[in-house]
N, C-alpha and C positions, 0 to 999 in steps of 0.2 A: 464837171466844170473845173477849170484849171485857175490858175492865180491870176493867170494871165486874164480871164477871161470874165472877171467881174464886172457887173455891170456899173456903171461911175456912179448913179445915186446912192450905191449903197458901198462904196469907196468912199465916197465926201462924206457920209454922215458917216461912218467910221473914223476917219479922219477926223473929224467934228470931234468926237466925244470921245476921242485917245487924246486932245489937244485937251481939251478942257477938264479930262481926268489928270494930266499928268499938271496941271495949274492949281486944280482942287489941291492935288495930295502936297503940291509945293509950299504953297501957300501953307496950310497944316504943319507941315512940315516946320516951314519958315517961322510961325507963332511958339512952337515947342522952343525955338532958339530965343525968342526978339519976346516974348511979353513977360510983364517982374513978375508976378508970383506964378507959386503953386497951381492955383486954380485956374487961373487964367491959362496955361500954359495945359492943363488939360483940356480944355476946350476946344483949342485948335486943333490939334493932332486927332480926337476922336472924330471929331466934324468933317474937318476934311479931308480926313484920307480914306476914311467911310462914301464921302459923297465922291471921290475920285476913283475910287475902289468901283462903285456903282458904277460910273458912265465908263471905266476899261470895259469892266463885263458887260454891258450893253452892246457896247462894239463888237466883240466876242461874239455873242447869240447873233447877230445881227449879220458878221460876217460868215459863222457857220453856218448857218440858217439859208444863206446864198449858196453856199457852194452846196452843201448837200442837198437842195431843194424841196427841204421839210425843215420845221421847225427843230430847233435844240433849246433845248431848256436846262440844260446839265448848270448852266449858271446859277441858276433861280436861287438853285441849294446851295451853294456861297454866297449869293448876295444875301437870303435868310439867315445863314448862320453869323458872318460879318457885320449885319444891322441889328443884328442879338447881343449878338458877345460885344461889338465895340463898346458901346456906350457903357453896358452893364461892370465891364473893366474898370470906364473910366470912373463910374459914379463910385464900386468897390474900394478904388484906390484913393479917390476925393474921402470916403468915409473913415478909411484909413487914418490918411490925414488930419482929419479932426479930431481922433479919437488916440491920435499918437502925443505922450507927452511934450510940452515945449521944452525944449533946450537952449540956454542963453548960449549966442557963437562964443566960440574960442579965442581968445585973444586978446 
């Protein structure tokens, strides 16, 4: 099978969930810039770029999986190691945090 030659249902839900990963990870994204603190501002970025992370690679397997006309799963083992590491980062760096002395600002 050629590129050309995808079937459309598995073109739309591709399409589907590259739209909806690249809005997860924006969003994520966008909270790292836009919420006041520390904590708060880890939350988003681990969340959503983990849950946008997921629906890319879904479309991935999904579209490989078409064109070779057997399953791939080569994803699984990122998406396992991605839903591991992100959060455990995030919670490392939150513990961090707390355990880092407070310093009054400068000025």
């Amino acid at each position: 099978m050629t590129g050309d030659s995808l079937p459309a249902w598995a073109s739309i839900i591709a399409a589907v969930l590259l739209v909806v990963g690249g809005l997860c990870t924006a969003l994520g994204s966008l909270g790292l810039l836009r919420l006041p603190s520390f904590y708060a501002r880890m939350h988003g970025p681990s969340m959503g770029n983990t849950l946008g992370l997921g629906c890319v690679l879904l479309a991935s397997m999904l579209l490989a999986s078409v064109t070779s006309g057997k399953a791939v799963v080569h994803e699984v083992l990122i998406t396992v190691f991605v839903v591991t590491t992100s959060p455990i980062t995030a919670m490392l760096l939150m513990q961090a945090s707390v355990r880092r002395p407070k310093v009054p600002p400068a000025g």
